[in-house]
C-alpha positions as a printed Julia matrix, in Angstrom:
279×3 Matrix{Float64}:
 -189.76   -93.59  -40.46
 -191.01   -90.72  -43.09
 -191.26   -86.99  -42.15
 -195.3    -87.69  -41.64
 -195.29   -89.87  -38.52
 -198.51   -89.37  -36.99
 -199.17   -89.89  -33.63
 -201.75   -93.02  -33.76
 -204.77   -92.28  -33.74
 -208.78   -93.64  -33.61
 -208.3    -94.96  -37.34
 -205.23   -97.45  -36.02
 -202.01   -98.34  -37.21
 -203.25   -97.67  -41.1
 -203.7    -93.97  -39.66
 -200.2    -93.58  -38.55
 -199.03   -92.29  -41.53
 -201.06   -89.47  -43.75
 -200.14   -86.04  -44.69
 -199.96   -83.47  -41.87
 -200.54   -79.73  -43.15
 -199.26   -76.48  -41.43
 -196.94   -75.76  -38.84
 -198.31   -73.7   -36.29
 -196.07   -72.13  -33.59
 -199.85   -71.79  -31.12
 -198.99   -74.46  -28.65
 -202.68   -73.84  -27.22
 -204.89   -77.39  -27.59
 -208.18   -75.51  -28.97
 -206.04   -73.85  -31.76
 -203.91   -76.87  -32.51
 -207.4    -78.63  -32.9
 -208.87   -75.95  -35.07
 -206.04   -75.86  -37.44
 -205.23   -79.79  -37.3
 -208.34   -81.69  -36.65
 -206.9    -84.88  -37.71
 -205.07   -84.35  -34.09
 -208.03   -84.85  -32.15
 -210.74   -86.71  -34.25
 -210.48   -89.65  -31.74
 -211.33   -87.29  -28.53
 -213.94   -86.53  -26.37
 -215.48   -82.91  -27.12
 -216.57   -81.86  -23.72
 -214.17   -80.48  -20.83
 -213.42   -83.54  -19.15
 -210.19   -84.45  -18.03
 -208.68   -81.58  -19.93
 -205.54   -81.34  -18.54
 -204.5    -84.89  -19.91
 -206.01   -84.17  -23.25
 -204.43   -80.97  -23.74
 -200.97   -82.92  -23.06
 -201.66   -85.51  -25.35
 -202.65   -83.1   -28.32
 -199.49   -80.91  -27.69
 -197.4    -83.4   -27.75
 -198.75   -85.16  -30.63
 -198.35   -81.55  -32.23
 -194.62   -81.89  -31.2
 -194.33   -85.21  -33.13
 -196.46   -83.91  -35.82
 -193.08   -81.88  -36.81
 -190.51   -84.51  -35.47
 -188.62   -85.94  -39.1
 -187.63   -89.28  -36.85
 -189.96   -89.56  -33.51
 -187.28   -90.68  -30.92
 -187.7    -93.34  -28.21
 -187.97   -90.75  -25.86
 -191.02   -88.9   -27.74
 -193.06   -92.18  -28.25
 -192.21   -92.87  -24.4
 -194.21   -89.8   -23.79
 -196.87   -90.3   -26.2
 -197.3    -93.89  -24.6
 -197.85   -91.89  -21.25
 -199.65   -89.32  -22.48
 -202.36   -91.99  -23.93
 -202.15   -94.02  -20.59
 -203.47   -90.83  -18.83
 -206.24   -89.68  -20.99
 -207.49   -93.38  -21.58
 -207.31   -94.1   -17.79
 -209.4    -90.24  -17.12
 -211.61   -90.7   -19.7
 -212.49   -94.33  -18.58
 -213.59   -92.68  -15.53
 -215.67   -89.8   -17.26
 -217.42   -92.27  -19.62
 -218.88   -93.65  -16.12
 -220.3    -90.65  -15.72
 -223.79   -90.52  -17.04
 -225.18   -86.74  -18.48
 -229.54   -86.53  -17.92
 -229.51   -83.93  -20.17
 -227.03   -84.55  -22.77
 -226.68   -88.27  -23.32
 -224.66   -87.96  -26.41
 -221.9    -86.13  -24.0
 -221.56   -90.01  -22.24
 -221.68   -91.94  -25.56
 -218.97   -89.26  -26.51
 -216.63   -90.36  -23.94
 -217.45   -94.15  -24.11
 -216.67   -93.75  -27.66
 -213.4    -91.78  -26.94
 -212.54   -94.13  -24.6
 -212.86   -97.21  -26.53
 -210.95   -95.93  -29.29
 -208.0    -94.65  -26.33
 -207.51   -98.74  -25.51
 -207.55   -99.43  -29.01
 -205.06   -97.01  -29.7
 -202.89   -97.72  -26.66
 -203.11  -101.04  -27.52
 -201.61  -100.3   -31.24
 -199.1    -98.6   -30.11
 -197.73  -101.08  -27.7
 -197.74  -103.66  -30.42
 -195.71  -101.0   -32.32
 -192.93  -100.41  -30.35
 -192.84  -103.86  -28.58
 -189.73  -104.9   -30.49
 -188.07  -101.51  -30.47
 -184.41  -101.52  -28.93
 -184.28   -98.16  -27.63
 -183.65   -97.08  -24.05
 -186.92   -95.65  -22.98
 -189.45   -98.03  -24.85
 -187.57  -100.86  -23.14
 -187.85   -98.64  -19.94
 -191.34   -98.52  -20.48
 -191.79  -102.67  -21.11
 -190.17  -103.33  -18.34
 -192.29  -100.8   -16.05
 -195.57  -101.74  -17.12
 -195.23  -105.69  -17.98
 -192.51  -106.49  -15.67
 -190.28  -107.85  -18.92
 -186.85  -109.32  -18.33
 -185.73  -108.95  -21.74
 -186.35  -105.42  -21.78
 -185.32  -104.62  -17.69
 -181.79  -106.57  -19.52
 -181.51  -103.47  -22.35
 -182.24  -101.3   -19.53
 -179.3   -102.69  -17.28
 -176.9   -102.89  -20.27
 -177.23   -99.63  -21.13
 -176.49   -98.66  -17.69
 -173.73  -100.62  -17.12
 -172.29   -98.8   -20.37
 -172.69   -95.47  -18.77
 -175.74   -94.26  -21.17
 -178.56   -94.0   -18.89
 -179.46   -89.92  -18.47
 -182.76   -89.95  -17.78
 -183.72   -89.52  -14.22
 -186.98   -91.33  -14.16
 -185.13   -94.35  -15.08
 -181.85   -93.59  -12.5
 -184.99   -93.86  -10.11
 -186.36   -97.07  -10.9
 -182.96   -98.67  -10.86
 -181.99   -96.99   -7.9
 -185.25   -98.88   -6.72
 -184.79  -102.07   -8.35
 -181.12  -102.34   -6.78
 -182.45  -101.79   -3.37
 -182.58  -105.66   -2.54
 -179.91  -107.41   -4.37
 -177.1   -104.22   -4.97
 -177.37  -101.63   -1.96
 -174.06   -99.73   -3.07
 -175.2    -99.44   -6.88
 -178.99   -98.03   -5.27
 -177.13   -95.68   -3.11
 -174.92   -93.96   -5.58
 -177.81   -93.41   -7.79
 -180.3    -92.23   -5.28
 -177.3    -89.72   -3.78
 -176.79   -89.01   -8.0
 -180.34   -87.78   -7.71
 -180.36   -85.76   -4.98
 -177.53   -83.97   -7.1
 -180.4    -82.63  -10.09
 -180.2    -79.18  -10.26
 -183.44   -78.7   -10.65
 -185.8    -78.54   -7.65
 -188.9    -78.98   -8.77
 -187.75   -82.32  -10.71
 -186.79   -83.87   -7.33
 -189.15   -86.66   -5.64
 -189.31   -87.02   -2.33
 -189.71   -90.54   -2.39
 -185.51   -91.38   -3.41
 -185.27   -89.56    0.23
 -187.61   -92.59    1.37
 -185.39   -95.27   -1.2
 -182.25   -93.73    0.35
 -183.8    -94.5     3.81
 -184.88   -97.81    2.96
 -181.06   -98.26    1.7
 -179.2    -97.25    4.74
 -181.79   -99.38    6.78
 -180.68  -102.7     5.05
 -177.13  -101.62    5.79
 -177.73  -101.4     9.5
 -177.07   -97.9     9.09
 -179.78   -96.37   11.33
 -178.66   -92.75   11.81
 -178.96   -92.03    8.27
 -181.6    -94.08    7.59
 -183.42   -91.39   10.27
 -181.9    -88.63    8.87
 -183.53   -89.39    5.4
 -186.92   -90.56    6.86
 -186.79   -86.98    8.6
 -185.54   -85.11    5.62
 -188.76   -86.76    3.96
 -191.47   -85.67    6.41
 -189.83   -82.32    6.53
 -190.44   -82.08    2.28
 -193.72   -83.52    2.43
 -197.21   -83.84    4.28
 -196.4    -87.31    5.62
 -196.79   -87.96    8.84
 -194.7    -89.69   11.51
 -194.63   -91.56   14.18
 -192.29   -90.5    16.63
 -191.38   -93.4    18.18
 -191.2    -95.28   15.19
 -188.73   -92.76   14.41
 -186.7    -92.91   17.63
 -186.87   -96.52   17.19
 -184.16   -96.21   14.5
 -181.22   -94.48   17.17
 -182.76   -96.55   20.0
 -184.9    -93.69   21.85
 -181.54   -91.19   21.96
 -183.33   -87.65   21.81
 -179.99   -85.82   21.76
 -178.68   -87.61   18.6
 -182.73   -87.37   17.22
 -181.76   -83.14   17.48
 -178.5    -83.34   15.79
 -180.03   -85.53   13.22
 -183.34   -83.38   12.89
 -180.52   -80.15   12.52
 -179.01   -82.17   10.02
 -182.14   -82.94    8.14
 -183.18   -79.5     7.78
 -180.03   -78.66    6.17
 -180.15   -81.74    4.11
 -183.73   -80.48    2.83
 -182.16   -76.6     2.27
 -179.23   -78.11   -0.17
 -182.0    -79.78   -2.21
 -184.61   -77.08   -2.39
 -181.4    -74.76   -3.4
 -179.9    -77.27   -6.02
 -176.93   -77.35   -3.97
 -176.83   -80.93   -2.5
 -174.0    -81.86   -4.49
 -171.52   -78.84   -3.34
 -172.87   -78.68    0.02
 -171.37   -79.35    3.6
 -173.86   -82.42    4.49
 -174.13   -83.3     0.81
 -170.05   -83.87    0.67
 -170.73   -85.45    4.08
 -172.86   -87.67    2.37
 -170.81   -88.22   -0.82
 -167.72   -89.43    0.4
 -168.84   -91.81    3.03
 -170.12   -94.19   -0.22
């Protein structure tokens, strides 16, 4: 692919590739639009769903320099379209009294977002690379690409810790020792504010299929403890059959669990070696 990639945009696949000029180091949307309009000829002007269009102009501004735009960067531009088309879909519902051209704007924009979306996903369809596979297989369910997916995994090159999820979640129901070790993997990141609290719910669901109902409480608790989700008690009891004492060791537990996370220290913690070596 040449050095002038471009980031598909409203004129379609004959517009992904045309002469970029400049190199500006201004990272804010406005100015990247100012000094690249062909960037963000196919938006909506108005300040709708800004925060989605301000991603998908920066990051087209980071493949506007790329020499070879990786799997990984046309992952993100799928995404990135996904969320503006899916806002602005909303926004051209929206109808202005006093400046109808404002709601033909975003109809327009929005239009030309499926289109584009559309273009690109016929572009990478065939593409062998880790995360545009990823990507087939989460939005259209595809074997073939889930099989790249699992390949790669079994080979020891999967990094990426949105996809370590949604295997972790995929082996839930047919592989409960493969689901564990990746959900316990991700408790592990050493970055806090890239953890979900949902693998504490996958972990829970885990430990439930394996009968093993303290730690499937201990992970249900650790969740409601990271998150506003709310519980019902005896639900909760129902997993150590009522015992309150064990429920206070367990909740003691859980709160330490939770501290090792929000500290990046899961991995060399006391409960997270607990955890570790009992797989």
């Amino acid at each position: 692919m040449r050095r002038n990639f471009v980031i598909i945009t409203s004129i379609g696949l004959s517009g992904l590739f045309f002469g970029l000029f400049g190199c500006e180091n201004d990272r804010n949307s406005d100015q990247i639009c100012k000094n690249n309009p062909q960037l963000c000829a196919d938006l909506h002007r108005d300040s709708w769903c800004r925060y989605e269009k301000g991603d998908l102009i920066r990051h087209r501004y980071q493949l506007m320099n790329s020499q070879t735009p990786s799997g990984k960067q046309l992952f993100d531009l799928l995404i990135h379209l996904e969320d503006y088309s899916n806002c602005i879909e909303l926004a051209a519902g929206v109808e202005h009294i006093l400046h109808p051209e404002r709601t033909q704007d975003r109809k327009r924009a929005f239009a030309v977002s499926t289109q584009t979306l559309a273009e690109l996903r016929e572009y990478t369809k065939d593409n062998p690379d880790l995360h545009l596979a990823y990507y087939r297989w989460l939005r259209f369910n595809d074997f073939p690409s889930l099989q790249i997916v699992l390949d790669q995994f079994a080979q020891g090159l999967v990094n990426d810790n949105q996809i370590k999820a949604s295997l972790a979640s995929h082996f839930v129901r047919i592989d409960q020792a493969k689901s564990k070790a990746l959900y316990l993997e991700l408790l592990s990141v050493d970055d806090p504010d890239g953890f979900n609290t949902d693998w504490l719910l996958g972990l829970a669901s885990v430990y439930q299929r394996l009968q093993d109902f303290e730690n499937a409480y201990l992970f249900t608790k650790a969740n409601i403890l990271m998150t506003d989700n709310k519980a019902d008690e005896r639900q909760l009891l129902g997993f150590i059959n009522g015992n309150k004492q064990l429920a206070n060791q367990l909740d003691t537990q859980a709160q330490a669990l939770v501290d090792s996370i929000e500290s990046g220290n899961f991995a060399t913690s006391e409960i997270g070696q607990k955890l570790i070596n009992l797989q």
